[in-house]
PyMOL Python script that loads the backbone (N, CA, C, O; Angstrom):
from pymol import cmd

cmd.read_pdbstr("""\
ATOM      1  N   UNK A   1      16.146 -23.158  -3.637  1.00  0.00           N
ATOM      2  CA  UNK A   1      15.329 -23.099  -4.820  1.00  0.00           C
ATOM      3  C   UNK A   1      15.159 -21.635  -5.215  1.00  0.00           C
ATOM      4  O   UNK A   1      14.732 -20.876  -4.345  1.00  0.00           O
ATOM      5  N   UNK A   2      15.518 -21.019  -6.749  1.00  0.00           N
ATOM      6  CA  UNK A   2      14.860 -20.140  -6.776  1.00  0.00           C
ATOM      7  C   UNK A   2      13.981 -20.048  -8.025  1.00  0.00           C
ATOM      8  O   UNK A   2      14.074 -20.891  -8.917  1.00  0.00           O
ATOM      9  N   UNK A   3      13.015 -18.884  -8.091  1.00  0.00           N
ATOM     10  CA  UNK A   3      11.970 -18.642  -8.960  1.00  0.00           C
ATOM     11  C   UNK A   3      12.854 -18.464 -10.323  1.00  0.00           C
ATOM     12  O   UNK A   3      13.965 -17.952 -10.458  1.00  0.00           O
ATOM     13  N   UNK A   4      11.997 -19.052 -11.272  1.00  0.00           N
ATOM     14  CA  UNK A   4      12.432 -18.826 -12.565  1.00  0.00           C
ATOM     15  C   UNK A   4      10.820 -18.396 -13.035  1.00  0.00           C
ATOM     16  O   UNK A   4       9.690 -18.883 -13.019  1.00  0.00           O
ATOM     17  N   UNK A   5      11.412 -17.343 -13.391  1.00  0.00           N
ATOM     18  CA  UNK A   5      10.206 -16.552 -14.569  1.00  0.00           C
ATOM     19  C   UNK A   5       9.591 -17.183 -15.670  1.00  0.00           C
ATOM     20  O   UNK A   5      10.136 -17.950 -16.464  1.00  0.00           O
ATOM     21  N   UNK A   6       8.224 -16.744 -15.661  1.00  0.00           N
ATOM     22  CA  UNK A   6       7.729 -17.750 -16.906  1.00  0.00           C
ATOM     23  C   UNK A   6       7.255 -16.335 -17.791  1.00  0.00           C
ATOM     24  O   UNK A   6       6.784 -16.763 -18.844  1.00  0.00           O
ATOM     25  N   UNK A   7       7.208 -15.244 -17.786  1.00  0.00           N
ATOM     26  CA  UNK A   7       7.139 -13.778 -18.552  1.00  0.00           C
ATOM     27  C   UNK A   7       7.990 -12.977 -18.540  1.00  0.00           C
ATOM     28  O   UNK A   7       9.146 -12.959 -18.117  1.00  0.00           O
ATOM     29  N   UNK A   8       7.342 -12.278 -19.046  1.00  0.00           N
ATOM     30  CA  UNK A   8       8.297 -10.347 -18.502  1.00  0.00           C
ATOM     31  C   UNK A   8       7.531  -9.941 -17.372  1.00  0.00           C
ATOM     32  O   UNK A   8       6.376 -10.179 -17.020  1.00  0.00           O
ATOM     33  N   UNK A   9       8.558  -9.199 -16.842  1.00  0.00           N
ATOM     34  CA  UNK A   9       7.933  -8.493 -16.094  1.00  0.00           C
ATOM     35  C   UNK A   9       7.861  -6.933 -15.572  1.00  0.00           C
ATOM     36  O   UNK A   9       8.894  -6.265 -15.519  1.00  0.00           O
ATOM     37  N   UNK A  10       6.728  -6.451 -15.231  1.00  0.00           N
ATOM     38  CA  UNK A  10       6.326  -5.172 -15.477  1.00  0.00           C
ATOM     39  C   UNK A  10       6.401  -4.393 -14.007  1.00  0.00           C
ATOM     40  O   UNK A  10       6.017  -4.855 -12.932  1.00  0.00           O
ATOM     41  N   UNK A  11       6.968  -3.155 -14.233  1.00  0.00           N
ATOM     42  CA  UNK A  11       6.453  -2.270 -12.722  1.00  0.00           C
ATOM     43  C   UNK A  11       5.261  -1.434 -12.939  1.00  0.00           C
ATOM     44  O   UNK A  11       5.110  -0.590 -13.822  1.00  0.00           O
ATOM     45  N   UNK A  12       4.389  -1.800 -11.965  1.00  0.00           N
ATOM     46  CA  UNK A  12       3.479  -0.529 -12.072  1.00  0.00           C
ATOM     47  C   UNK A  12       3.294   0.307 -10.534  1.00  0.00           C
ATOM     48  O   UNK A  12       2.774   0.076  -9.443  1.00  0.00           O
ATOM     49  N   UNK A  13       4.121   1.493 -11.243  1.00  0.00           N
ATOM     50  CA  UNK A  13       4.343   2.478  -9.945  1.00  0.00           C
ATOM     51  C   UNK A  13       3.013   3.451 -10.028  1.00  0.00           C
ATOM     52  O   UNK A  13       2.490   3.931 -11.034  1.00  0.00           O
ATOM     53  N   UNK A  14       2.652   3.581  -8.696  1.00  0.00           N
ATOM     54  CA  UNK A  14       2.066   5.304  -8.195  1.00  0.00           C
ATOM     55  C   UNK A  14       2.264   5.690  -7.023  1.00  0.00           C
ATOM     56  O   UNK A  14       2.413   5.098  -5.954  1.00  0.00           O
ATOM     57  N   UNK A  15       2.252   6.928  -7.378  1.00  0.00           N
ATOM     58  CA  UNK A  15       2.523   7.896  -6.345  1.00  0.00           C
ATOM     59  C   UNK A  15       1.197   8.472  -5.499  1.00  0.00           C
ATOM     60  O   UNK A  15       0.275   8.809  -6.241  1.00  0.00           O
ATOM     61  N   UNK A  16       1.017   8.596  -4.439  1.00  0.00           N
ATOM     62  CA  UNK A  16      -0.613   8.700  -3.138  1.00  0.00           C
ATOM     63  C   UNK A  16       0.011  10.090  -3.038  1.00  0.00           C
ATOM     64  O   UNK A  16       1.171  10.451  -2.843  1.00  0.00           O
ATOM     65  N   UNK A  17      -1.468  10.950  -3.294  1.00  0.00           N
ATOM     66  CA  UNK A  17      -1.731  12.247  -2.743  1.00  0.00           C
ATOM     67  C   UNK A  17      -0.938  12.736  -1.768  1.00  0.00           C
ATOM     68  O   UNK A  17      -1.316  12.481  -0.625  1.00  0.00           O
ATOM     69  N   UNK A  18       0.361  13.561  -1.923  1.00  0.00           N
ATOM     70  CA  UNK A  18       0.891  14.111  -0.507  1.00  0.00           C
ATOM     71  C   UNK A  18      -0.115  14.563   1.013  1.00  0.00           C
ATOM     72  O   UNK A  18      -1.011  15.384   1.213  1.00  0.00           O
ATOM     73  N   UNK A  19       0.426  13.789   1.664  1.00  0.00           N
ATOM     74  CA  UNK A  19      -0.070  14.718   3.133  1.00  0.00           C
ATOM     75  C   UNK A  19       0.889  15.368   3.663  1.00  0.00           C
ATOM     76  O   UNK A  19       2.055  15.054   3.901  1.00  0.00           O
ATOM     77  N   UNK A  20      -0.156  17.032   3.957  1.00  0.00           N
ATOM     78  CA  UNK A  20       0.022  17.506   4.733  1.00  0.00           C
ATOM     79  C   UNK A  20       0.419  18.120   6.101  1.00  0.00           C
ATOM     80  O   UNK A  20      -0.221  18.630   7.021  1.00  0.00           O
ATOM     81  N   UNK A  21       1.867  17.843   5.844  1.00  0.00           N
ATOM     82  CA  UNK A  21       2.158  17.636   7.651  1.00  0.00           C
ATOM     83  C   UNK A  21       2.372  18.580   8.197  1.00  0.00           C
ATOM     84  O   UNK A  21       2.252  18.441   9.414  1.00  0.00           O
ATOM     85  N   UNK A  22       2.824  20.141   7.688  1.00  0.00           N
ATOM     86  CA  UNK A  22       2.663  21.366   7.966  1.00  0.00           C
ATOM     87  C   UNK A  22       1.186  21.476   8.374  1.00  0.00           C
ATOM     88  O   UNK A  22       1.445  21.422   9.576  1.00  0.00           O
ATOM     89  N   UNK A  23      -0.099  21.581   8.353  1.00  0.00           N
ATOM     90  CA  UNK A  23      -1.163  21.958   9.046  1.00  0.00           C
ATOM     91  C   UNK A  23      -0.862  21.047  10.301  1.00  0.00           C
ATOM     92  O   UNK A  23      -1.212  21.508  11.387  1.00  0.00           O
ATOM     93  N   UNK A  24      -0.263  19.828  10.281  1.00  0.00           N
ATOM     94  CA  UNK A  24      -0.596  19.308  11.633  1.00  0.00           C
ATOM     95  C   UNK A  24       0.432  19.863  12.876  1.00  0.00           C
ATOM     96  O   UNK A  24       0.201  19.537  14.040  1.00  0.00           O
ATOM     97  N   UNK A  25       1.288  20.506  12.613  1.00  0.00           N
ATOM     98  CA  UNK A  25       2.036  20.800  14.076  1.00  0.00           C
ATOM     99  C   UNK A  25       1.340  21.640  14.514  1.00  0.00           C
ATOM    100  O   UNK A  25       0.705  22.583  14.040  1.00  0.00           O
ATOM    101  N   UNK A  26       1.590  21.010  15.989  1.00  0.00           N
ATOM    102  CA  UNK A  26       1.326  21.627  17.236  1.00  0.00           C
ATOM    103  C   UNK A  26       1.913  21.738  18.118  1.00  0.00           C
ATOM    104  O   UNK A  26       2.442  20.670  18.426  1.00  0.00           O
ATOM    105  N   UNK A  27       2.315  23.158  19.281  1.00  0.00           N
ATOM    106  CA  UNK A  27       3.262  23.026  19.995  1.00  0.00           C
ATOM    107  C   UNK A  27       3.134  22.182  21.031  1.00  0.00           C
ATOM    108  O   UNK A  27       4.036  22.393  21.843  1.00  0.00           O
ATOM    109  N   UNK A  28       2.405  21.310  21.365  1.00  0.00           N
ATOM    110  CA  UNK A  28       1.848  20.889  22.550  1.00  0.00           C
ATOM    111  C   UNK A  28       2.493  19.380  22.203  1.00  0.00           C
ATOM    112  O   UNK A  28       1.892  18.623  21.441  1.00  0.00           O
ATOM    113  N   UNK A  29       3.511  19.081  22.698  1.00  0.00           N
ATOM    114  CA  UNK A  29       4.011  17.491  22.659  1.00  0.00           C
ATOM    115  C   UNK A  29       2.817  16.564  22.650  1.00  0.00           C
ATOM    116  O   UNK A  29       3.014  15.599  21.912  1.00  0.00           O
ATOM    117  N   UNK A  30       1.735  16.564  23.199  1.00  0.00           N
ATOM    118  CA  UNK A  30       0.785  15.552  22.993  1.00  0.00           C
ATOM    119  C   UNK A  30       0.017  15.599  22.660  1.00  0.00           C
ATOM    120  O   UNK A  30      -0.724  14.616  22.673  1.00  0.00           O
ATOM    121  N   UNK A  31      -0.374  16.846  22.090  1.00  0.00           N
ATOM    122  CA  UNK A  31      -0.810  16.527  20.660  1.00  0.00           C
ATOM    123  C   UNK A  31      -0.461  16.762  19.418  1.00  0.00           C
ATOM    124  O   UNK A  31      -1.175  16.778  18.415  1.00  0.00           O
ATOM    125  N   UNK A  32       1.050  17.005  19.558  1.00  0.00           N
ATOM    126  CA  UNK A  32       1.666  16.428  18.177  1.00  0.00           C
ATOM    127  C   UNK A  32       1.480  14.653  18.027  1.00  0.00           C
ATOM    128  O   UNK A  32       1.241  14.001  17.011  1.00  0.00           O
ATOM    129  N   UNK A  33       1.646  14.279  19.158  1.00  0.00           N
ATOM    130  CA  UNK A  33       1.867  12.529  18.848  1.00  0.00           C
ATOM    131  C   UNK A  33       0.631  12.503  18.504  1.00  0.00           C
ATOM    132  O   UNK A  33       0.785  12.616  17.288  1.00  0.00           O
ATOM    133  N   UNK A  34      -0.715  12.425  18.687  1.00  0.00           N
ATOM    134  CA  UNK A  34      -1.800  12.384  18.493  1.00  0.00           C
ATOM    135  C   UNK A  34      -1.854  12.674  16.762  1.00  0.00           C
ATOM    136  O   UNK A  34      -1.812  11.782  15.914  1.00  0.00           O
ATOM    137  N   UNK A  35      -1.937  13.857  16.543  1.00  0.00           N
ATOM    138  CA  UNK A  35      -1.430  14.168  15.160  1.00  0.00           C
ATOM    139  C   UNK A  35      -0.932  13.422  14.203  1.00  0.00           C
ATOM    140  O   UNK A  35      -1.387  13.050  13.121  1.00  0.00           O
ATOM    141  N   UNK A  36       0.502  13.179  14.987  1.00  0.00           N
ATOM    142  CA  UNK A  36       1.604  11.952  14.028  1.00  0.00           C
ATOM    143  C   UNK A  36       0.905  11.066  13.957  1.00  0.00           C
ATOM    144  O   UNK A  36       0.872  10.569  12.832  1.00  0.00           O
ATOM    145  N   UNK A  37       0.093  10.463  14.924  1.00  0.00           N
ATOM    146  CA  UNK A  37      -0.268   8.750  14.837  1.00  0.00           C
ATOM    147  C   UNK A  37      -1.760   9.195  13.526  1.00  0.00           C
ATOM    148  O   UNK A  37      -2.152   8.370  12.700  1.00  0.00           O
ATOM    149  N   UNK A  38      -2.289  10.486  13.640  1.00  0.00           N
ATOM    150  CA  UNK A  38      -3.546  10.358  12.696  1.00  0.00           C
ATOM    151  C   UNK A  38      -2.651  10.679  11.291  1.00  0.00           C
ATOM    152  O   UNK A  38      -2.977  10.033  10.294  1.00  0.00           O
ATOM    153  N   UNK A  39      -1.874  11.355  11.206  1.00  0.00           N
ATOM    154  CA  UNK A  39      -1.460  11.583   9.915  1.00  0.00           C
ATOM    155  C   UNK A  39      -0.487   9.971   9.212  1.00  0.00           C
ATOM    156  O   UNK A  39      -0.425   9.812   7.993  1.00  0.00           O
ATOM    157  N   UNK A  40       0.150   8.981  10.153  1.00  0.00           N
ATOM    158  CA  UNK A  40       0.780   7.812   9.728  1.00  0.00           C
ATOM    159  C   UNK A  40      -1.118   6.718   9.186  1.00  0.00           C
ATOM    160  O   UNK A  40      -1.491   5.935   8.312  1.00  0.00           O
ATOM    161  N   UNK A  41      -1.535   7.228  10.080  1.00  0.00           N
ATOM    162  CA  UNK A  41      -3.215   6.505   9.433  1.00  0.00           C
ATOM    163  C   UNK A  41      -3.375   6.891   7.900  1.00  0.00           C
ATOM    164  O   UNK A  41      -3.655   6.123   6.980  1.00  0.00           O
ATOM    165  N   UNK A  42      -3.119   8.330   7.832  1.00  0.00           N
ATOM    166  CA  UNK A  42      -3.717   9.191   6.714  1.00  0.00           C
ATOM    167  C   UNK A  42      -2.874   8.331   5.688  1.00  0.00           C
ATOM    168  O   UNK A  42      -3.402   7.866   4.678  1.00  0.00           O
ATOM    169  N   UNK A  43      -1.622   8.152   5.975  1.00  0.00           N
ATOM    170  CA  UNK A  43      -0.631   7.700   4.391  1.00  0.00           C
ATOM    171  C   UNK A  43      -0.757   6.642   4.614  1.00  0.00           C
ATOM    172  O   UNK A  43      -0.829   6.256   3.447  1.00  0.00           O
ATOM    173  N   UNK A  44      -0.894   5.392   5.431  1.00  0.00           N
ATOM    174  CA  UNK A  44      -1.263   4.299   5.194  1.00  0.00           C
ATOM    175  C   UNK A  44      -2.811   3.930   4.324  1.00  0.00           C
ATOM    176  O   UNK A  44      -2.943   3.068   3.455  1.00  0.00           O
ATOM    177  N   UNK A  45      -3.681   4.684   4.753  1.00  0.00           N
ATOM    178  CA  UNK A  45      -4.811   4.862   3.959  1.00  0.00           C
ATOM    179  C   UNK A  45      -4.611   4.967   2.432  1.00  0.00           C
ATOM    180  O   UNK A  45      -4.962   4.205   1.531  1.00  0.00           O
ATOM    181  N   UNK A  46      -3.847   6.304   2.407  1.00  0.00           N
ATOM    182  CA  UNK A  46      -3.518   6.259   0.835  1.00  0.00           C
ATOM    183  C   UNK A  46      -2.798   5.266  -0.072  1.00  0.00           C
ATOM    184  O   UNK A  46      -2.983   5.109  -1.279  1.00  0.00           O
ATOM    185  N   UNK A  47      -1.794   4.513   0.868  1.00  0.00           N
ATOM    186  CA  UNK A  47      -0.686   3.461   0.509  1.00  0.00           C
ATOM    187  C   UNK A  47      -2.227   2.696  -0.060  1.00  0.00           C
ATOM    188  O   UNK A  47      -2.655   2.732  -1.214  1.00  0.00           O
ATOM    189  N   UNK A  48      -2.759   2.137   0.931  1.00  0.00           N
ATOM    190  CA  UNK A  48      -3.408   1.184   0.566  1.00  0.00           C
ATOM    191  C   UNK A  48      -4.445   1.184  -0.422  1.00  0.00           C
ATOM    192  O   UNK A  48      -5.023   0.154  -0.771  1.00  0.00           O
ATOM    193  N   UNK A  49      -4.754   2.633  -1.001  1.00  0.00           N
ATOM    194  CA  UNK A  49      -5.820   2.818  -1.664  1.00  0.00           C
ATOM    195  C   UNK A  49      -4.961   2.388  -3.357  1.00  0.00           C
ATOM    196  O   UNK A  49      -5.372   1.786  -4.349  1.00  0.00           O
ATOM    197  N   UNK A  50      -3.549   3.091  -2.997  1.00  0.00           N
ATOM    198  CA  UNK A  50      -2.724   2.940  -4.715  1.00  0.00           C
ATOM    199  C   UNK A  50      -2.654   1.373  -4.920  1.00  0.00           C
ATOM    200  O   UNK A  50      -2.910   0.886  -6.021  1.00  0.00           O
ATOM    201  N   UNK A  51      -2.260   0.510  -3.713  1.00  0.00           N
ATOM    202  CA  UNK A  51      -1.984  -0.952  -4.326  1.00  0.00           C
ATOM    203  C   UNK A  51      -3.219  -1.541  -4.729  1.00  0.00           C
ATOM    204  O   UNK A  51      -3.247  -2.573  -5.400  1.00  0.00           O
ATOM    205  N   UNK A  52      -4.392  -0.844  -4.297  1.00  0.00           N
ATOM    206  CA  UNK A  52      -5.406  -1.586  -4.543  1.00  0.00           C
ATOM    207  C   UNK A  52      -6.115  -1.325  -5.953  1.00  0.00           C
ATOM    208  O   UNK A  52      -6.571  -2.178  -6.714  1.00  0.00           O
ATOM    209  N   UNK A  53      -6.102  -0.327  -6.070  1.00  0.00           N
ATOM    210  CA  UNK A  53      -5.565   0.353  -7.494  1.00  0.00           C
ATOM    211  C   UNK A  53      -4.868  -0.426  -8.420  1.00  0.00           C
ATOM    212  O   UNK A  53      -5.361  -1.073  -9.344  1.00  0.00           O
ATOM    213  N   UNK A  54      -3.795  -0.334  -8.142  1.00  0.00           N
ATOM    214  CA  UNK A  54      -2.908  -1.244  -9.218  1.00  0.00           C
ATOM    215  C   UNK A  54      -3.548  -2.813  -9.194  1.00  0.00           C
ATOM    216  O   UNK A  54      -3.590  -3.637 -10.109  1.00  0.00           O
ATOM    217  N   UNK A  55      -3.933  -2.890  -8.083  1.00  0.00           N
ATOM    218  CA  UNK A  55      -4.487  -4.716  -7.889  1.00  0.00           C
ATOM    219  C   UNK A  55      -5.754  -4.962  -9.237  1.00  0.00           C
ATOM    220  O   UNK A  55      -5.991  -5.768 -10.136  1.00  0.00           O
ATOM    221  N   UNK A  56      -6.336  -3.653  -8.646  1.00  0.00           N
ATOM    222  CA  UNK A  56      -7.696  -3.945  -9.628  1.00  0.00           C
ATOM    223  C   UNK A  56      -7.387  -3.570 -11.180  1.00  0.00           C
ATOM    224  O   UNK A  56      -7.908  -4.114 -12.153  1.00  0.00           O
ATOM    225  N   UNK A  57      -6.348  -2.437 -11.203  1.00  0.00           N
ATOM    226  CA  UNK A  57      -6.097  -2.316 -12.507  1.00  0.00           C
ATOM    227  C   UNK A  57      -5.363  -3.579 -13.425  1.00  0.00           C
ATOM    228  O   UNK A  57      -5.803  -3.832 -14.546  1.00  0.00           O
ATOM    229  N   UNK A  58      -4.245  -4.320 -12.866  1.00  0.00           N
ATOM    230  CA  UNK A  58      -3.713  -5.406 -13.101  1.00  0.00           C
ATOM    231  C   UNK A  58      -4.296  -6.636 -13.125  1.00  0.00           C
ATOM    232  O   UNK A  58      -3.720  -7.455 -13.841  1.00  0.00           O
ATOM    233  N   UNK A  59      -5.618  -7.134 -12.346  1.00  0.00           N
ATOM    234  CA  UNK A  59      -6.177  -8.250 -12.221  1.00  0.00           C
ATOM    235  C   UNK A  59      -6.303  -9.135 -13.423  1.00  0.00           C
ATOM    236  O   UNK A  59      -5.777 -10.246 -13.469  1.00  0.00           O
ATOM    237  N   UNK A  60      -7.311  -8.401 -14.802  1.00  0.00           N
ATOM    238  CA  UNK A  60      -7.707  -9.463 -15.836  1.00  0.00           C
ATOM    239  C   UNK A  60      -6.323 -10.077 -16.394  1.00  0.00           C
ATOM    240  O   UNK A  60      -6.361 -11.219 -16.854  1.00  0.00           O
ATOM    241  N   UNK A  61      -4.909  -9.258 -16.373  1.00  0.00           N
ATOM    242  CA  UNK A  61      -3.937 -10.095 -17.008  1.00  0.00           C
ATOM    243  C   UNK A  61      -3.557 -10.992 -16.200  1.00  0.00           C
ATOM    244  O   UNK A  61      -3.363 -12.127 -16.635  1.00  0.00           O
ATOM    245  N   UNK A  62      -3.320 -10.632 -14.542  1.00  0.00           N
ATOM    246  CA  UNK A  62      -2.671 -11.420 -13.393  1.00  0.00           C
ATOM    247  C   UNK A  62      -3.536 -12.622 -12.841  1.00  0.00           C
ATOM    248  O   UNK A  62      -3.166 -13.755 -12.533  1.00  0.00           O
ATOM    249  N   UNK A  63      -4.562 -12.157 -12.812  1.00  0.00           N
ATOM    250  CA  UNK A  63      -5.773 -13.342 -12.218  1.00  0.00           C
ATOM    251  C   UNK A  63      -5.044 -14.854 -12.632  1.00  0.00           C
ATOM    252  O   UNK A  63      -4.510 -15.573 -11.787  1.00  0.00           O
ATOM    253  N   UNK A  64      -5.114 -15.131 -13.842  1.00  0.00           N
ATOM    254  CA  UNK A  64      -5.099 -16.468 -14.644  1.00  0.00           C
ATOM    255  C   UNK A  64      -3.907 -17.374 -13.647  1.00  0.00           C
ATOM    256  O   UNK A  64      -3.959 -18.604 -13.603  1.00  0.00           O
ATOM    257  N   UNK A  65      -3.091 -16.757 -13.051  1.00  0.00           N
ATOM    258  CA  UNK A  65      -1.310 -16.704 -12.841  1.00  0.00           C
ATOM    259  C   UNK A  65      -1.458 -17.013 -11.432  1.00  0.00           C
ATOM    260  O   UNK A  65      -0.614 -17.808 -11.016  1.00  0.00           O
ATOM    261  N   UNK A  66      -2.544 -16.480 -10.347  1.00  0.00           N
ATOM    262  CA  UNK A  66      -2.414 -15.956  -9.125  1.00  0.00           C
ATOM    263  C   UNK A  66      -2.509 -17.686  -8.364  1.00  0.00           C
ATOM    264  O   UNK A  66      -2.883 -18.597  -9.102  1.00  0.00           O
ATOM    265  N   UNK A  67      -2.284 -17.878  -7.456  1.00  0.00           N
ATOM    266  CA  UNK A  67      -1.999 -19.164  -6.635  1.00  0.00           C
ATOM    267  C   UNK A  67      -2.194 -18.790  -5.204  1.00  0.00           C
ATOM    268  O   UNK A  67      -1.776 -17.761  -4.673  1.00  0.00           O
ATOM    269  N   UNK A  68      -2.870 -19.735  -4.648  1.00  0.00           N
ATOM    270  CA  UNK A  68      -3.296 -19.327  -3.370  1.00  0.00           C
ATOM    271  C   UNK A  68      -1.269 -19.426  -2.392  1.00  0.00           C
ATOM    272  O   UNK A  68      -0.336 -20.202  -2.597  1.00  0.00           O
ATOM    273  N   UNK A  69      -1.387 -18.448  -1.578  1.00  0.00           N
ATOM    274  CA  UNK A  69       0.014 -18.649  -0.679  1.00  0.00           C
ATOM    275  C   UNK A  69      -0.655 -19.602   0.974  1.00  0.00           C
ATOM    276  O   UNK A  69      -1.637 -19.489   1.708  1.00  0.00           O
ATOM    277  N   UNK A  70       0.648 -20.552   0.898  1.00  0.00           N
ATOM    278  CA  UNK A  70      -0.223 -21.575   1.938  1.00  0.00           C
ATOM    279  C   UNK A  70       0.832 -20.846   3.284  1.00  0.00           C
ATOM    280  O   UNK A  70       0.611 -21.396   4.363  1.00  0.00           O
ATOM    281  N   UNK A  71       1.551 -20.092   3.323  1.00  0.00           N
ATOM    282  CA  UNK A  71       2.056 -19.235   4.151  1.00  0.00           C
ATOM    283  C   UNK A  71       1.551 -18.070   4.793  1.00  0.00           C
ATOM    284  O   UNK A  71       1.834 -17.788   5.958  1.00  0.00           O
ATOM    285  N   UNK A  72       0.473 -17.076   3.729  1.00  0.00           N
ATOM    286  CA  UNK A  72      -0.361 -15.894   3.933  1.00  0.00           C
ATOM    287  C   UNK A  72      -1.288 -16.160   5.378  1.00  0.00           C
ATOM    288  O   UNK A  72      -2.356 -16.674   5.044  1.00  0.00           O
ATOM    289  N   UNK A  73      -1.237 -16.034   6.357  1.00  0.00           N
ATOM    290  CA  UNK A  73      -2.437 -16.130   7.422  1.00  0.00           C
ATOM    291  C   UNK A  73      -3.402 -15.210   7.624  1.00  0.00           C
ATOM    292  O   UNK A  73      -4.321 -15.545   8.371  1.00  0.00           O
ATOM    293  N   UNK A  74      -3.431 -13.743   6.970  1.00  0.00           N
ATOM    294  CA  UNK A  74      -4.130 -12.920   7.021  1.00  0.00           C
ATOM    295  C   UNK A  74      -5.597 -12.912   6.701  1.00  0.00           C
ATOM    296  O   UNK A  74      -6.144 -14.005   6.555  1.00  0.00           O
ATOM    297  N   UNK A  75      -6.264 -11.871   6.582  1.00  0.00           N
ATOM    298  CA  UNK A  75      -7.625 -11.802   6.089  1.00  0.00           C
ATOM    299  C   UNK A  75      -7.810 -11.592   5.084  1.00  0.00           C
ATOM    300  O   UNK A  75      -8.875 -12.048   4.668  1.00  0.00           O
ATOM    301  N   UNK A  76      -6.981 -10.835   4.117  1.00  0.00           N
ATOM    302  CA  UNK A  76      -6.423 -10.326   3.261  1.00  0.00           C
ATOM    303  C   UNK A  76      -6.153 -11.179   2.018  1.00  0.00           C
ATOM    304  O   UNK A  76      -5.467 -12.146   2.350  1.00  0.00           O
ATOM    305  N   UNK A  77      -6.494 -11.180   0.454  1.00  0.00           N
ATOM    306  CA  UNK A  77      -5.358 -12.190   0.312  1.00  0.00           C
ATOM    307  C   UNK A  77      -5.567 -12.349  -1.080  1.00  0.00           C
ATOM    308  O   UNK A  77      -4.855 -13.118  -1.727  1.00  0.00           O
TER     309      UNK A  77
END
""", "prot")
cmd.dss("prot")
cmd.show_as("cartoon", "prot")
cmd.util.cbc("prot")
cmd.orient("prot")
């Protein structure tokens, strides 16, 4: 089966605040990993701040459209 479109459809791109990964090296192997794992937090943070963004910016047209997914198990949704 595949999806057949019932609109157009639109991209809505953004781009999340660069981080900084030059302040974080350190010569010390463990706490560079320490580092890496806070700075992969830092851009996931931001990832998640743009889709949510676009979520809320997009909602009043998308809402009407949206369908619960009986696959989704998350908290999320």
């Amino acid at each position: 089966m595949v999806p057949v479109a019932v609109g157009p459809r639109v991209a809505h791109i953004r781009v999340p605040e660069p981080v900084a990964v030059h302040d974080a090296w350190e010569p010390e192997p463990a706490a560079t990993e320490t580092r890496i794992a806070a700075l992969l937090d830092t851009h996931r943070a931001r990832m998640q701040q743009c889709l949510d963004g676009i979520n809320r910016e997009i909602a009043p047209v998308v809402d009407r459209f949206r369908r619960e997914n009986p696959m989704w198990t998350g908290s999320e949704g």
